[in-house]
C-alpha positions in Angstrom: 9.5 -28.4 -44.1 11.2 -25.4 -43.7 14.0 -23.8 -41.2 11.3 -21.1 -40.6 8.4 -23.9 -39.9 10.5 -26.0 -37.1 11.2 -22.3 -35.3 7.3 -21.8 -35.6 6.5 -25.3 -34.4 9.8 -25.0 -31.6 7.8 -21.8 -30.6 4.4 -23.2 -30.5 5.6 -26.1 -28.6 7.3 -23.9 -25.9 4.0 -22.1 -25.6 1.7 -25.6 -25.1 4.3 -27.0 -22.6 4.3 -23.8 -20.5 0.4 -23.6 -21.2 0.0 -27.6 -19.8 2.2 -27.2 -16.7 0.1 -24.5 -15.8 -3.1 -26.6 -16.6 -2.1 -29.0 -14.4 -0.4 -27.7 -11.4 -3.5 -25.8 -11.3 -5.9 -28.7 -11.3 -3.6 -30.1 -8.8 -4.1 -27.3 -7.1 -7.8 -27.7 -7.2 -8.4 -31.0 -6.7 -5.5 -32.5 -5.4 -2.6 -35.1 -6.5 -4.8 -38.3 -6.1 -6.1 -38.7 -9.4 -5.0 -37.0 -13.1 -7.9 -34.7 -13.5 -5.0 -32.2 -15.2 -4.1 -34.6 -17.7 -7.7 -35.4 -18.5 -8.4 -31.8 -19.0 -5.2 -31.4 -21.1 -6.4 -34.0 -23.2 -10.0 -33.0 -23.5 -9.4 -29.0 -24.2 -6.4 -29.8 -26.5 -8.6 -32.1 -28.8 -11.1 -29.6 -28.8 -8.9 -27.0 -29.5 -6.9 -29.0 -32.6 -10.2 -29.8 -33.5 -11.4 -26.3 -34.3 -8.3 -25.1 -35.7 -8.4 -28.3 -38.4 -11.5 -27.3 -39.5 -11.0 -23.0 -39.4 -7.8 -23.1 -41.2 -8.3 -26.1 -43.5 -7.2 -23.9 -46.9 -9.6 -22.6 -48.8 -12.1 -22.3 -46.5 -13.2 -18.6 -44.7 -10.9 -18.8 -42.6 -7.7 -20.4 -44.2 -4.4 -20.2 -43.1 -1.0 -20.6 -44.7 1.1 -24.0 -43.6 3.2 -22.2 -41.2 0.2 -20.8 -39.0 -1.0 -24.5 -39.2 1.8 -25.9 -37.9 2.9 -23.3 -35.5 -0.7 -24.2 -33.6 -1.7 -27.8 -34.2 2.4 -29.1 -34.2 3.4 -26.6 -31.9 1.4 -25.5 -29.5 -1.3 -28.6 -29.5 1.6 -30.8 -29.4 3.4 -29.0 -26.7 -0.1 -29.2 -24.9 -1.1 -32.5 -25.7 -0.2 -35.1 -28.2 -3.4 -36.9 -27.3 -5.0 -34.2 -29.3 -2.9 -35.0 -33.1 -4.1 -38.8 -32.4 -7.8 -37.5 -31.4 -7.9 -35.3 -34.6 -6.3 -38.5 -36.6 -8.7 -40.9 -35.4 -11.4 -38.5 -36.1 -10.2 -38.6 -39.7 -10.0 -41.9 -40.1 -13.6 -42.3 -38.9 -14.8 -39.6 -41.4 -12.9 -41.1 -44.5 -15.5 -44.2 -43.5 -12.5 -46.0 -41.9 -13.9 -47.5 -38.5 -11.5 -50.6 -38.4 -8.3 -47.8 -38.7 -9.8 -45.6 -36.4 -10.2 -48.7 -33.5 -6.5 -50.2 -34.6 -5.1 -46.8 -34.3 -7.2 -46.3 -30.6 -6.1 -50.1 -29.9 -2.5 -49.9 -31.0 -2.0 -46.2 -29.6 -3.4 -47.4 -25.8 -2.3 -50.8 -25.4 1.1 -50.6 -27.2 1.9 -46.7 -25.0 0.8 -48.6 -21.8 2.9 -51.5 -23.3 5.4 -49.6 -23.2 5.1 -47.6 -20.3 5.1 -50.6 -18.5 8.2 -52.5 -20.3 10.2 -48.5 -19.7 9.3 -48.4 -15.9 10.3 -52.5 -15.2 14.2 -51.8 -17.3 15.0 -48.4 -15.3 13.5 -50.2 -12.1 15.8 -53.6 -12.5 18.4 -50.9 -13.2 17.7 -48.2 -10.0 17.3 -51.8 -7.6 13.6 -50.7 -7.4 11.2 -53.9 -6.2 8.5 -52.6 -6.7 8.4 -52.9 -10.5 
């Protein structure tokens, strides 16, 4: 890639982290801190949204779009958003190359190894902050 892509994707990315803090403070907001209905709409409206840009902007079709445009949403501002929405969009694919045993490693591998290590993160900085309740 190019100088010019990673400022597209930098710029992008800026926008979908600005665009998810406000997403969730304001589902915090709405229905309080006691369960991650932010995150869950994150997720859902960024898949949604990589979704329809993948299939717009695919080149060649109507509405194709030149690499850079590409990146500078689905990297960028999708992955600034949500990354949940790239491994949505990728398990998508794999299930519509007729891959179904991918598509559930990559869901099985993705969830269990990110709580994995989620988990194995939280107990190391907990031993090291004196934290018991790791």
């Amino acid at each position: 890639m190019s100088l010019m892509t990673y400022l597209f994707i930098a710029l992008g990315g800026a926008i979908g982290s600005v665009a998810r803090a406000a997403v969730s403070d304001a589902m915090v907001r709405l229905t309080g801190p006691y369960f991650p209905w932010g995150t869950i709409l994150i997720n859902i409206t960024g898949s949604f949204i990589i979704g329809l840009f993948a299939a717009l902007s695919v080149s060649g079709s109507r509405y194709g779009l030149h690499g850079d445009a590409r990146a500078f949403v689905m990297i960028g501002i999708c992955g600034g958003y949500t990354t949940f929405s790239s491994f949505s969009l990728q398990t998508f694919d794999l299930l519509r190359d007729g891959k179904p045993w991918s598509a559930l490693a990559n869901v099985g591998l993705s969830v269990g190894m990110c709580l994995a290590a989620v988990a194995l993160g939280y107990a190391m900085a907990a031993a090291v902050a004196g934290d018991t309740r790791a």
